[in-house]
PAKOLMAR-273875 format. One record per residue (C-alpha): residue in one letter; x, z, y. Coordinates in nm, 2 decimals. Last residue first. Layout:
BEGIN
A/X/Z/Y
...
//
This chain:
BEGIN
X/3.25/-8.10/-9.02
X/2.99/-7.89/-8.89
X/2.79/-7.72/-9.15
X/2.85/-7.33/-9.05
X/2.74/-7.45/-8.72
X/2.42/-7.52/-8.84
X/2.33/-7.16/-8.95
X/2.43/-7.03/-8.61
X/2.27/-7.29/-8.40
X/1.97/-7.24/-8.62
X/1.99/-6.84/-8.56
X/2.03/-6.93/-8.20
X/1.73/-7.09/-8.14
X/1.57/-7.40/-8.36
X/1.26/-7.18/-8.40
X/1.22/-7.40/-8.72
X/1.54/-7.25/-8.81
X/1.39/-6.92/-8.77
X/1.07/-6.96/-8.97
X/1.29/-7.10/-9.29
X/1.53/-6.82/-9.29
X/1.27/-6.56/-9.25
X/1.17/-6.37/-8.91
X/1.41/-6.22/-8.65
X/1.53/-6.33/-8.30
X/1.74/-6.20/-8.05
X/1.78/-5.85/-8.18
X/2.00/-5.71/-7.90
X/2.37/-5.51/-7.96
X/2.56/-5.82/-7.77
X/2.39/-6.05/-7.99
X/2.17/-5.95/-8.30
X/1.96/-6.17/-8.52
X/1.75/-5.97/-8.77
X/1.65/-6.19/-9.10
X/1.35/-6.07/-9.31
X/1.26/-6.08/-9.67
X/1.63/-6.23/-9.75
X/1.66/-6.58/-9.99
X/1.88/-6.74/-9.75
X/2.10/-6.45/-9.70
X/2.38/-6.63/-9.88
X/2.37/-6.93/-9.70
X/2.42/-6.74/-9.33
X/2.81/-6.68/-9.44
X/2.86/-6.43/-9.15
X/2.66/-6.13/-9.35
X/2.53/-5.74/-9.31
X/2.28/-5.71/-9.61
X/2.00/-5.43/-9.57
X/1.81/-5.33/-9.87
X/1.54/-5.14/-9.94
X/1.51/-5.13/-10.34
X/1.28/-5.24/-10.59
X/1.45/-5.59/-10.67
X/1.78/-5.52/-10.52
X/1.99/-5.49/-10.83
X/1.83/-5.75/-10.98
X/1.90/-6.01/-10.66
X/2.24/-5.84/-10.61
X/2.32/-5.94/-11.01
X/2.22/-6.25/-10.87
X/2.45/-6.22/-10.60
X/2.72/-6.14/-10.81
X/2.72/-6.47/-11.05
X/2.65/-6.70/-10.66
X/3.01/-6.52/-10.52
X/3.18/-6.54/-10.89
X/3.08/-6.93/-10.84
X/3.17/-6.95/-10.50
X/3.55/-6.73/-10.50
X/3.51/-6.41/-10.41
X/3.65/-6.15/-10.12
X/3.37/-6.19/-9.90
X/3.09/-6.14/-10.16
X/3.02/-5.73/-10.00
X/2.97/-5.88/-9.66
X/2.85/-5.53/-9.55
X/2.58/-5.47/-9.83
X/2.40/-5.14/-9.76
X/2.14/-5.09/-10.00
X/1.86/-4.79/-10.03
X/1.70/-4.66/-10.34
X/2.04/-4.54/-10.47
X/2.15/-4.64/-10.83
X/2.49/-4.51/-10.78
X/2.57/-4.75/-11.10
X/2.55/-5.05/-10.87
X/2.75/-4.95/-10.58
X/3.04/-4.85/-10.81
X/2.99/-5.21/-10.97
X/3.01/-5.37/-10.63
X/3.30/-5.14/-10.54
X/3.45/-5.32/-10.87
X/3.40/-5.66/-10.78
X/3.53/-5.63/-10.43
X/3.83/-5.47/-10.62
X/3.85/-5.81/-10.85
X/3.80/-6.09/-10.57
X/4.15/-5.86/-10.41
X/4.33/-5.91/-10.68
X/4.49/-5.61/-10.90
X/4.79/-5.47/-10.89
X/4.76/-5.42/-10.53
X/4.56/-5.08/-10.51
X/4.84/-4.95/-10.27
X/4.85/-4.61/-10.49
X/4.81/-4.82/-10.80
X/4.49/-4.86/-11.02
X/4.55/-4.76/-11.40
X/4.39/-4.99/-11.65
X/4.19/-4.74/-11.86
X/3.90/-5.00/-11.89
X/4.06/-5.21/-12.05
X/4.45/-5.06/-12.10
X/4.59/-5.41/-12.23
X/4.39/-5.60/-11.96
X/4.10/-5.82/-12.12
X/3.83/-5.57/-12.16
X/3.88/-5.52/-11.74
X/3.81/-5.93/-11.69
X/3.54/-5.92/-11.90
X/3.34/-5.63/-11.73
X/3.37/-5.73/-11.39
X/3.04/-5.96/-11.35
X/2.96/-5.68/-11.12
X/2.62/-5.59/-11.41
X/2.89/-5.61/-11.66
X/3.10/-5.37/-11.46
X/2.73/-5.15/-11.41
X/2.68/-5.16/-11.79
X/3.01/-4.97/-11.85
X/3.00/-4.75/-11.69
X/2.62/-4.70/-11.74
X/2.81/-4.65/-12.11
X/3.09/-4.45/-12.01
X/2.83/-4.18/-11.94
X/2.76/-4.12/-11.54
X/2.83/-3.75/-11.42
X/3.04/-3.85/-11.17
X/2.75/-4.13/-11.00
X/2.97/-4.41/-10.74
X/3.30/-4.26/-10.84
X/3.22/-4.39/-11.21
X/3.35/-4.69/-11.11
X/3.71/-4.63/-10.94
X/3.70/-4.35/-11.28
X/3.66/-4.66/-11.47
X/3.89/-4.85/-11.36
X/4.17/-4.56/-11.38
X/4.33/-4.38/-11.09
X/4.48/-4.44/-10.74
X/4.16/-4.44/-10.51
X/3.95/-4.76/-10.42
X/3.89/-4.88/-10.08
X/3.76/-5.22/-10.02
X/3.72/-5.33/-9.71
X/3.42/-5.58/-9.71
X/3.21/-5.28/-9.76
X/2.96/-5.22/-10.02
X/2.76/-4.90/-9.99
X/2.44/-4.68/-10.24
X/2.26/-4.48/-9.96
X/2.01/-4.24/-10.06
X/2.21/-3.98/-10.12
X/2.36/-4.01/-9.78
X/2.03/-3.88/-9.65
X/2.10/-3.55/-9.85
X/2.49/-3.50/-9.81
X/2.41/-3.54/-9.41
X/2.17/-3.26/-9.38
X/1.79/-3.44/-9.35
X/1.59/-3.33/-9.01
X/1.88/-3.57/-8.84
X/1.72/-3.85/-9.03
X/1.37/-3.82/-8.89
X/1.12/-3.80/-9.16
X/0.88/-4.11/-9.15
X/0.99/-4.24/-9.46
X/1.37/-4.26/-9.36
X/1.31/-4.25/-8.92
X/1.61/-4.34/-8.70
X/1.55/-4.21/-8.36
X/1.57/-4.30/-7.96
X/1.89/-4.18/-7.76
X/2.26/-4.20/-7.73
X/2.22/-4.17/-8.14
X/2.48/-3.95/-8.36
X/2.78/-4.13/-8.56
X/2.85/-4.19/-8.90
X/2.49/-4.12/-8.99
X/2.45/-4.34/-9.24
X/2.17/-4.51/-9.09
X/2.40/-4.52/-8.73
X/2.68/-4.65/-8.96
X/2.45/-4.93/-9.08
X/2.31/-5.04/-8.68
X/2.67/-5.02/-8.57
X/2.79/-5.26/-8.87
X/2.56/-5.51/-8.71
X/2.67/-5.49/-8.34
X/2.68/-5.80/-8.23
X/3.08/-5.78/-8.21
X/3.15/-6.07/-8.45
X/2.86/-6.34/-8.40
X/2.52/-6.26/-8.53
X/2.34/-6.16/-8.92
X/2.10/-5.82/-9.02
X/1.91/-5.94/-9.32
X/1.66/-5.71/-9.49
X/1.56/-5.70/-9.82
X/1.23/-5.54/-9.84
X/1.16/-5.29/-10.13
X/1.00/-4.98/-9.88
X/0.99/-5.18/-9.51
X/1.21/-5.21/-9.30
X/1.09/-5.16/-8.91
X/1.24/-5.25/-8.57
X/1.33/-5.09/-8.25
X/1.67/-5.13/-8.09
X/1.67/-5.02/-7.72
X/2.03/-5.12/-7.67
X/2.30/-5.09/-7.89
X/2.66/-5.17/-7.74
X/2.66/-4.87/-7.48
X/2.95/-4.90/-7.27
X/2.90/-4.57/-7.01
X/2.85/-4.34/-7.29
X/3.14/-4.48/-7.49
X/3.09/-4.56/-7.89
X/2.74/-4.65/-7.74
X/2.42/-4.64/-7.89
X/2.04/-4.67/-7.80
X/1.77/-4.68/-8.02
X/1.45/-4.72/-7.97
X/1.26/-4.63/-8.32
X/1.47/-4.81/-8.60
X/1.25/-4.70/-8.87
X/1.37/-4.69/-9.27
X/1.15/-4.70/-9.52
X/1.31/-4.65/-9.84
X/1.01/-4.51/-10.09
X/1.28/-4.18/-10.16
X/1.12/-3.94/-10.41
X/1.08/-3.60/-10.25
X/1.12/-3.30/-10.52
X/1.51/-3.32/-10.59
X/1.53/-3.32/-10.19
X/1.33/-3.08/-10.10
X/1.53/-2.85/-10.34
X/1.83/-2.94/-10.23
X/1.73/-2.93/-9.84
X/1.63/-2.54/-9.99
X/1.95/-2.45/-10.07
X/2.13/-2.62/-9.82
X/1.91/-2.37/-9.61
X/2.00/-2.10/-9.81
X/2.38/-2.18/-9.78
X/2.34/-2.23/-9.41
X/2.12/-1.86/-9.38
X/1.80/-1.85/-9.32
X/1.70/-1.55/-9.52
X/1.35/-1.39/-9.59
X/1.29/-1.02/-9.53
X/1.30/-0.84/-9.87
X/1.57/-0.61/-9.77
X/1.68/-0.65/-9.46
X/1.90/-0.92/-9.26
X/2.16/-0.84/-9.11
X/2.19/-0.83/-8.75
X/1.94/-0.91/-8.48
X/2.12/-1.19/-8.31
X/2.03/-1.44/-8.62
X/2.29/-1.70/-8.71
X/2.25/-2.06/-8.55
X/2.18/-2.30/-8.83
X/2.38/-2.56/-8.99
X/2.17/-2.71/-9.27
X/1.90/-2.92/-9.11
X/2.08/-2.96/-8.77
X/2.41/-3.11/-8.92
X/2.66/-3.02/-8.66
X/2.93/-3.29/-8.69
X/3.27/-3.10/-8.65
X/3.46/-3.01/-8.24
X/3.80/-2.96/-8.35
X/3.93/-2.61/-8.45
X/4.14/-2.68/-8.75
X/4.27/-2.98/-8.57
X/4.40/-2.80/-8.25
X/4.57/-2.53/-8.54
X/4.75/-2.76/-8.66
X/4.90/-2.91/-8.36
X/4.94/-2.53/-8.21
X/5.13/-2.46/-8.58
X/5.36/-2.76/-8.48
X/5.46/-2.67/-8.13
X/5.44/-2.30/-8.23
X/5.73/-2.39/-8.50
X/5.92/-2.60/-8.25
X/5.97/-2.32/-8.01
X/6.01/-2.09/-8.34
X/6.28/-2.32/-8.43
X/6.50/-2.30/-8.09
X/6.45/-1.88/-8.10
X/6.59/-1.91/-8.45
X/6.88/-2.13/-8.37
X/6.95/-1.85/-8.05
X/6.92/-1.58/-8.33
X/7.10/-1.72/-8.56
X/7.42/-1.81/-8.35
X/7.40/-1.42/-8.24
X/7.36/-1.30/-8.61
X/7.70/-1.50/-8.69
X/7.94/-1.42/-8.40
X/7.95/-1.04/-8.53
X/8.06/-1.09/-8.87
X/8.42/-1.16/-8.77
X/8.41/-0.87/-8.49
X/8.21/-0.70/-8.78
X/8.52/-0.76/-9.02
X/8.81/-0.67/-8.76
X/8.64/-0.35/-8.72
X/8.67/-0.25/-9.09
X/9.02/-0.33/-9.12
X/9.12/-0.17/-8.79
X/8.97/0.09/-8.92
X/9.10/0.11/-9.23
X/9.43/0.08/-9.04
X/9.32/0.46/-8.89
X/9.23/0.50/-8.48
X/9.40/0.67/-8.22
X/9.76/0.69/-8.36
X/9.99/0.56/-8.10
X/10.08/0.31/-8.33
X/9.72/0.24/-8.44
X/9.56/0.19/-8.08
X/9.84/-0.08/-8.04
X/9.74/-0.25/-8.32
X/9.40/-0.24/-8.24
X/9.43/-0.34/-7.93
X/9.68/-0.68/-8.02
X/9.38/-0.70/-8.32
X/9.05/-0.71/-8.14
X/9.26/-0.93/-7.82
X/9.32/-1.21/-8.14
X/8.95/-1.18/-8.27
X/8.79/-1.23/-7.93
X/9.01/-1.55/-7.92
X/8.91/-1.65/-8.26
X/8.54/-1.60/-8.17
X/8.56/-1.84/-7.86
X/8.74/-2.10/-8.11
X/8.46/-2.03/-8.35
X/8.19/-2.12/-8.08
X/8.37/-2.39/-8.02
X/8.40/-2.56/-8.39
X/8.03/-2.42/-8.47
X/7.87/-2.56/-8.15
X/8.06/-2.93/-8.13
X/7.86/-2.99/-8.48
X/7.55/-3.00/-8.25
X/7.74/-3.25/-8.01
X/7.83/-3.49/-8.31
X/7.51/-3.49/-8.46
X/7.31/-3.57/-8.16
X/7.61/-3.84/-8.05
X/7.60/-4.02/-8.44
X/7.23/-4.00/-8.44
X/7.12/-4.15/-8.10
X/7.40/-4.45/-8.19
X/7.26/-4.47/-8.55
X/6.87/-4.48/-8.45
X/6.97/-4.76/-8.15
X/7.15/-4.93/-8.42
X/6.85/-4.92/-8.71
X/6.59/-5.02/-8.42
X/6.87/-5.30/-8.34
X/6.88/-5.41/-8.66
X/6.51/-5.36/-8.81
X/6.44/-5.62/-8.53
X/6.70/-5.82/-8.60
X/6.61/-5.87/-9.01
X/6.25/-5.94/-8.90
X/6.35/-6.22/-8.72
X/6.57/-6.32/-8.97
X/6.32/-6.34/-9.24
X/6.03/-6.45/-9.01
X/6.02/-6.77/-9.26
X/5.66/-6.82/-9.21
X/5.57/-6.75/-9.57
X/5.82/-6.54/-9.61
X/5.70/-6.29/-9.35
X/5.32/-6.34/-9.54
X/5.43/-6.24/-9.86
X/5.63/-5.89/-9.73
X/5.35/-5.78/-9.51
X/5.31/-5.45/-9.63
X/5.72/-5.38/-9.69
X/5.71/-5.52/-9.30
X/5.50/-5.31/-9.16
X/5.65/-4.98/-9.36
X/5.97/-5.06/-9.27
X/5.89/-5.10/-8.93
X/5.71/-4.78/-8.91
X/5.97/-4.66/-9.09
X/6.24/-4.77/-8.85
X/6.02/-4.72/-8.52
X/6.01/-4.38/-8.61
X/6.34/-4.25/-8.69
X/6.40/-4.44/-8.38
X/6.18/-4.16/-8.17
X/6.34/-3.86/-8.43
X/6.68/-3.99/-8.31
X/6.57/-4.05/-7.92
X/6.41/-3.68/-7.95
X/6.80/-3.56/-8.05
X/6.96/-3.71/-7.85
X/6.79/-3.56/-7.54
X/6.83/-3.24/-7.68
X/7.19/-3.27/-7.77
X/7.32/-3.21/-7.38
X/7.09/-2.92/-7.35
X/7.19/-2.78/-7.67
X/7.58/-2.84/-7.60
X/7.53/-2.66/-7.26
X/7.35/-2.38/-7.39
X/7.57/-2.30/-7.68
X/7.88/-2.33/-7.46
X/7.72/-2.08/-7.24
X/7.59/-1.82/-7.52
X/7.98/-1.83/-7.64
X/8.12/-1.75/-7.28
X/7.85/-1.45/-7.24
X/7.96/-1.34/-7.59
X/8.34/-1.30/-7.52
X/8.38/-1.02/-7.32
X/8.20/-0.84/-7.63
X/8.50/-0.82/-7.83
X/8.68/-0.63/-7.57
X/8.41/-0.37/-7.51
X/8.40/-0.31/-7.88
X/8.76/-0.27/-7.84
X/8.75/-0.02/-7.59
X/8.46/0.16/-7.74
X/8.62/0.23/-8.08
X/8.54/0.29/-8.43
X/8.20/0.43/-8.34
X/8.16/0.17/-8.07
X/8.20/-0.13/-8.36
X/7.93/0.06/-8.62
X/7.72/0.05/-8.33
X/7.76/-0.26/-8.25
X/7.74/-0.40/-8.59
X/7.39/-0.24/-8.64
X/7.22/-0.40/-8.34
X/7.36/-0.71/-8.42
X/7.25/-0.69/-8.80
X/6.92/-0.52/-8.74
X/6.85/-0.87/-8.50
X/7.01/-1.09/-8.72
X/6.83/-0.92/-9.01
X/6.49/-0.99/-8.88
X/6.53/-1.30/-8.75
X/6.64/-1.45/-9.04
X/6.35/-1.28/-9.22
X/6.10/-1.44/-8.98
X/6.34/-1.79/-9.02
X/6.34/-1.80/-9.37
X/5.96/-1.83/-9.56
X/5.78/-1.82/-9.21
X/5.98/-2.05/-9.03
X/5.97/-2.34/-9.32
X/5.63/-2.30/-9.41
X/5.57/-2.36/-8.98
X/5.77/-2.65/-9.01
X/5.66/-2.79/-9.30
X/5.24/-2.80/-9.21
X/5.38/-2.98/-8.92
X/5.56/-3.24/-9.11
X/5.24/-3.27/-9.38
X/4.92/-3.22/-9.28
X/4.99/-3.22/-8.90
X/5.21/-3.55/-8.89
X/4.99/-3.70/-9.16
X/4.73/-3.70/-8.88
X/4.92/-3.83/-8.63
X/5.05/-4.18/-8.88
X/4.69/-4.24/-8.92
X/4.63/-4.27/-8.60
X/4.34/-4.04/-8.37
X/4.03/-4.20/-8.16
X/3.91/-4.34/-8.43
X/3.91/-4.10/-8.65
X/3.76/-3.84/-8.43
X/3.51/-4.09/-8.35
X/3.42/-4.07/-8.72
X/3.31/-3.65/-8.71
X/3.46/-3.40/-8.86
X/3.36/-3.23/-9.16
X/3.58/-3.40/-9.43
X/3.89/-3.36/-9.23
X/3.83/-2.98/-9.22
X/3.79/-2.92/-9.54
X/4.21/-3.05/-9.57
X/4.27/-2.87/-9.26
X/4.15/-2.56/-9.38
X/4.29/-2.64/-9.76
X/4.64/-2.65/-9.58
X/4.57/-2.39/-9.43
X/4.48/-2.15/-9.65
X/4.79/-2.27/-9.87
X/5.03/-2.28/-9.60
X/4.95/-1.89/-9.58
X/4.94/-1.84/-9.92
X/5.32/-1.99/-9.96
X/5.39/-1.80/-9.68
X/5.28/-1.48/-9.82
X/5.48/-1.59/-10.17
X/5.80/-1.66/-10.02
X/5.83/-1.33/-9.82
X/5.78/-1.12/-10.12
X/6.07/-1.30/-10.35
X/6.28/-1.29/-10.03
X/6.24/-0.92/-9.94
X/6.31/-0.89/-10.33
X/6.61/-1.05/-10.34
X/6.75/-0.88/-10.05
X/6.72/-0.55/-10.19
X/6.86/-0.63/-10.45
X/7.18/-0.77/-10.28
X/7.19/-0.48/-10.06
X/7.17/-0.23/-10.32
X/7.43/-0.44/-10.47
X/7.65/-0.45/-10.22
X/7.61/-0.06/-10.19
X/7.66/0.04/-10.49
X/7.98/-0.16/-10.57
X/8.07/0.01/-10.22
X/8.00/0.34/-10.37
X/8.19/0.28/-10.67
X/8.47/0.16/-10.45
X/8.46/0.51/-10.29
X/8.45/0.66/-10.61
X/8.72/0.46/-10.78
X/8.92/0.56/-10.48
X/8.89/0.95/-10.51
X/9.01/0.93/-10.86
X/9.26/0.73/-10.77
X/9.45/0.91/-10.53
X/9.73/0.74/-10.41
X/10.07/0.94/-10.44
X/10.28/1.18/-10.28
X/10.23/1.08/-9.89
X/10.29/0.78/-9.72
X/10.16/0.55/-9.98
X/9.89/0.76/-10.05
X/9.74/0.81/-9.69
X/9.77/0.41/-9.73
X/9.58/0.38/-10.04
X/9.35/0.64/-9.92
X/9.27/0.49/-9.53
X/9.19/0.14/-9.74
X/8.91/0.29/-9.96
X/8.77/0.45/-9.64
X/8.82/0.11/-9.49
X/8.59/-0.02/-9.76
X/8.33/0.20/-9.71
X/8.39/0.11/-9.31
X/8.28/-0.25/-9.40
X/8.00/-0.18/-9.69
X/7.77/0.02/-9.35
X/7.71/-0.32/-9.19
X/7.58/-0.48/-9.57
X/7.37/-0.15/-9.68
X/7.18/-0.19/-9.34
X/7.11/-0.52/-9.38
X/6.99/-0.53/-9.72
X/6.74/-0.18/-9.58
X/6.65/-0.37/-9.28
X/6.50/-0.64/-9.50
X/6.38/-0.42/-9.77
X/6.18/-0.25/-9.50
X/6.08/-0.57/-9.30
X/5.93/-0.74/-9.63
X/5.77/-0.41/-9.74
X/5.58/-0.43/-9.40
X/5.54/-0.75/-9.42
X/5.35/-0.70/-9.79
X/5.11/-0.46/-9.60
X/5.02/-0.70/-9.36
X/4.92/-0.99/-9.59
X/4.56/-1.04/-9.49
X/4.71/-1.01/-9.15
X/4.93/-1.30/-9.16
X/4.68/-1.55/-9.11
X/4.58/-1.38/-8.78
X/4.95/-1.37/-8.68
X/4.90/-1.77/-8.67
X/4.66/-1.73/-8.40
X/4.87/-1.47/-8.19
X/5.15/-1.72/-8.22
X/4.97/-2.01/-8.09
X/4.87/-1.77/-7.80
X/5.21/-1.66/-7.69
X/5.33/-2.00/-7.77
X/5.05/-2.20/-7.54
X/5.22/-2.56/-7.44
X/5.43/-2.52/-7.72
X/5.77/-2.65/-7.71
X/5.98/-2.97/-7.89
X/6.31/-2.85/-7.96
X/6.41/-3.03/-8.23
X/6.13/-3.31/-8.23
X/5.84/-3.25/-8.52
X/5.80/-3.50/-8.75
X/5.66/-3.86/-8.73
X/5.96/-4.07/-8.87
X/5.93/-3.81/-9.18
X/5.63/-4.04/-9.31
X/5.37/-4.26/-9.12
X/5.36/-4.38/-8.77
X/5.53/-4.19/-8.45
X/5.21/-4.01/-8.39
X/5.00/-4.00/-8.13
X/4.93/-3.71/-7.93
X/4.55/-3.64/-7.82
X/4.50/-3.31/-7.68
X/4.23/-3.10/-7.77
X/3.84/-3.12/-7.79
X/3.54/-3.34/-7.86
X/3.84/-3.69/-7.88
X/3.74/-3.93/-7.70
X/3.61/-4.21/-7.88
X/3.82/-4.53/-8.00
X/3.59/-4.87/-7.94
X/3.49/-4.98/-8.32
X/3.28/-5.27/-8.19
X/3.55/-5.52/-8.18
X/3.60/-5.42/-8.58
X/3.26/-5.58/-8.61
X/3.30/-5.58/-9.01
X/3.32/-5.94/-9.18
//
């Protein structure tokens, strides 16, 4: 069993630690929620957008030209209107002159409407490269930070930023920067269209806005707070779900049924009562805001009309006015939804971009300061990180591992001040199989993550045939490793891709041979698929005995000339337990090995057995020298016994 007391969540190297909600939508982005830097979140995601300035620049030309062609369609049309009535009063319309002012207006709309098209064809494919860069940033990025990172930070957080917050900012840049764009040219265009028809009634029309801009700000501020509860809810009810959808065998079980029923219950009715008054007071905006509009629209006409009998402006006019008053309500409701989404967009581009920039593992042998001096010249010899991976290749392919591993006084804390490894010193030797065995919390998954280099040493060294293992990069000393944990982690594909994850370029044969090797092979050959049986998402369409089995296999065909077995025969039955560790025994033979155990019967057979407590070896020796100690490694073993 894994010291999961030992995993003590780290600080995180840099940034602000938010947790998530859980899992899914439930963790999204709250309406509203605000960057702490915007003028500097922006200013970083304008850096992504420079690669793509010249397609902007198109972008905001065919967007002001789609606008344009859409404020100057109204008067057009009450050109057209002015002739029908000129006609009327006179000796006739004139239809000639008419089918060219409509043509014109055809012209125009669909100008506009091309015009549009195109900004939006552009826009959508810089933002789809943008959320593609970083996307594949954060996605790199995962793999290069460090574990305490991991621990310190939820599952549910991180697919937050990689999904919701990735969303949010996809979502501003394909719409909301055009939005912007043509609500502002559309406002500024309307009005001056309006005070060319008539100042009076432009100033009439306007009276209105500073009533409109309060009822927004009152309903927004009310719905704010409703809003955050809904997303809140939102998450306890699929985190909830999500719990009990996991734990579905063991609630019936225990006949938590109802329980389980009333707590969904009154997450699902605080989520409906949060929802119903969020939803209602943002759909309170449109209905007043239109009432406010109406009223603007009422005084527009009773001055028009006036205006028209005593002959100071045309009925096209009027026509033509009364359409941007109508029109003229719409860019200013954007704008202020726009200016509320780019508060939430910053909020979830500054989340991204806090991971993007967290603190990664250096890896000393390959990640080398650049030289001050400038490039380098011709002929001079480079040391650059892709030539130094280079040459840790090449040292690699050319040094054969022997598998000694030193433990030279080490000293480890997941905390500075709470270390849980104290001034460990001990050596393995090439082929021995070393036993590392205490109560939960000892520390003995510490000592293999150290190995692995999961996490860097408080102080002292780890030696791999004499070579310090921070002079290896982290690709090279995990080489050597082959792994196999008591959790099991296999990844939604076929059996034999979950095997051949171990070595890629392995034939189907060493595939093969490894599941036989796992004592594996004849349960796969009798599924209907074999070895194409397809492993599920959730990996539960097959026991759990069987995926211990098949990480043993993967660890097999790795062929590495170091072992880590962490309880690896936990999840079998005796007999499949005593087949494996005989295939173990083979597998071994040769190989360093160092087998992490509670059931002390199985290590019986080990070269040397560590005892740890409280991050101290105790005691160490073989099984037989240590119970003649009769210590705490015979307390241990005896205890096992005790009826």
């Amino acid at each position: 069993m894994a010291d999961r007391d030992m995993k003590r969540p780290a600080p995180g190297a840099r940034g602000p630690r938010r947790r998530g909600h859980g899992g899914g939508r439930g963790a999204a982005m709250m309406p509203g929620e605000k960057a702490k830097d915007f003028k500097g979140t922006m200013k970083t995601l304008s850096v992504y957008l420079k690669p793509h300035a010249l397609k902007l620049v198109i972008v905001l030309v065919c967007a002001v030209a789609s606008t344009l062609f859409n404020i100057v369609s109204p008067a057009i049309l009450g050109l057209a209107t002015d002739k029908v009535v000129e006609g009327i009063r006179g000796s006739g319309v004139d239809y000639h002159a008419l089918l060219m002012i409509l043509g014109v207006l055809l012209a125009l709309y669909g100008l506009s409407l091309l015009f549009g098209v195109l900004q939006g064809w552009i826009m959508a494919g810089v933002s789809q490269k943008v959320i593609y860069t970083l996307r594949d940033e954060m996605s790199k990025k995962l793999n290069r930070l460090p574990l305490k990172y991991f621990d310190g930070t939820t599952h549910g957080e991180l697919q937050s930023r990689m999904v919701n917050d990735i969303e949010t900012v996809n979502q501003a840049l394909s719409t909301s920067l055009t939005q912007m764009i043509t609500s502002f040219v559309t406002l500024v265009g309307i009005l001056i269209m309006m005070i060319r028809i008539s100042f009076l009634m432009t100033l009439a029309a306007l009276l209105v806005i500073p009533a409109s801009m309060l009822v927004i700000r009152v309903v927004v501020a009310k719905s704010q707070g409703h809003f955050k509860r809904q997303q809140e809810y939102l998450g306890h009810v699929n985190g909830h779900v999500e719990e009990m959808y996991g734990g579905h065998d063991v609630i019936r079980a225990f006949n938590q049924e109802e329980m389980t029923i009333e707590q969904f219950e009154e997450f699902n009715d605080r989520l409906c009562e949060s929802g119903w008054k969020s939803q209602f007071l943002s759909g309170l905006m449109m209905p007043m805001t239109m009432f406010i509009g109406n009223l603007a629209f009422v005084m527009v006409c009773l001055l028009g009309g006036y205006f028209a009998i005593i002959g100071r402006i045309s009925i096209g006019d009027i026509q033509a006015f009364i359409q941007y008053v109508r029109s003229f309500n719409q860019p200013i409701t954007q704008v202020a939804n726009i200016v509320n989404l780019l508060q939430s967009t910053a909020a979830a581009a500054e989340r991204i971009f806090e991971l993007i920039e967290e603190e990664e593992e250096l890896d000393p042998a390959v990640d080398q300061e650049p030289a001050k001096a400038g490039p380098a010249q011709a002929g001079e010899a480079k040391t650059g990180p892709a030539q130094a991976e280079e040459a840790q290749a090449e040292n690699g392919a050319a040094h054969a591992v022997r598998g000694e591993v030193c433990f030279d006084h080490v000293s480890f804390g997941y905390e500075e001040d709470a270390p849980v490894i104290h001034d460990f010193s001990f050596t393995a030797y090439p082929g021995q199989s070393i036993a590392i065995v205490g109560p939960t919390g000892a520390g003995k998954t510490t000592i293999v993550k150290l190995m692995m280099r999961f996490y860097e040493l408080n102080s002292g060294r780890i030696l791999v045939d004499g070579k310090d293992i921070r002079e290896y990069s982290r690709q090279e000393l995990r080489q050597m490793f082959g792994m196999v944990l008591q959790d099991t982690w296999l990844h939604s594909g076929t059996v034999r891709e979950n095997i051949r994850y171990g070595r890629m370029d392995a034939s189907d044969r060493e595939v093969e041979n490894a599941a036989k090797a796992a004592h594996i092979d004849f349960f796969i050959r009798t599924q209907p698929k074999g070895y194409d049986l397809e492993i599920n998402e959730e990996a539960n369409n097959i026991s759990a005995g069987q995926k211990q089995l098949l990480t043993i296999a993967r660890a097999i065909l790795s062929d590495s000339p170091i072992m880590i077995l962490d309880e690896a025969t936990s999840s079998v039955d005796t007999r499949t337990e005593q087949q494996i560790q005989n295939a173990m025994d083979r597998l071994m033979k040769g190989r360093t090995s160092f087998v992490i155990a509670h059931r002390l019967s199985t290590i019986k057979g080990a070269d040397h057995i560590l005892v740890m407590d409280h991050g101290d070896i105790v005691e160490q020796g073989s099984h037989e020298e240590l119970l003649a100690r009769d210590g705490f490694y015979a307390k241990l073993y005896n205890s096992q016994f005790v009826e």
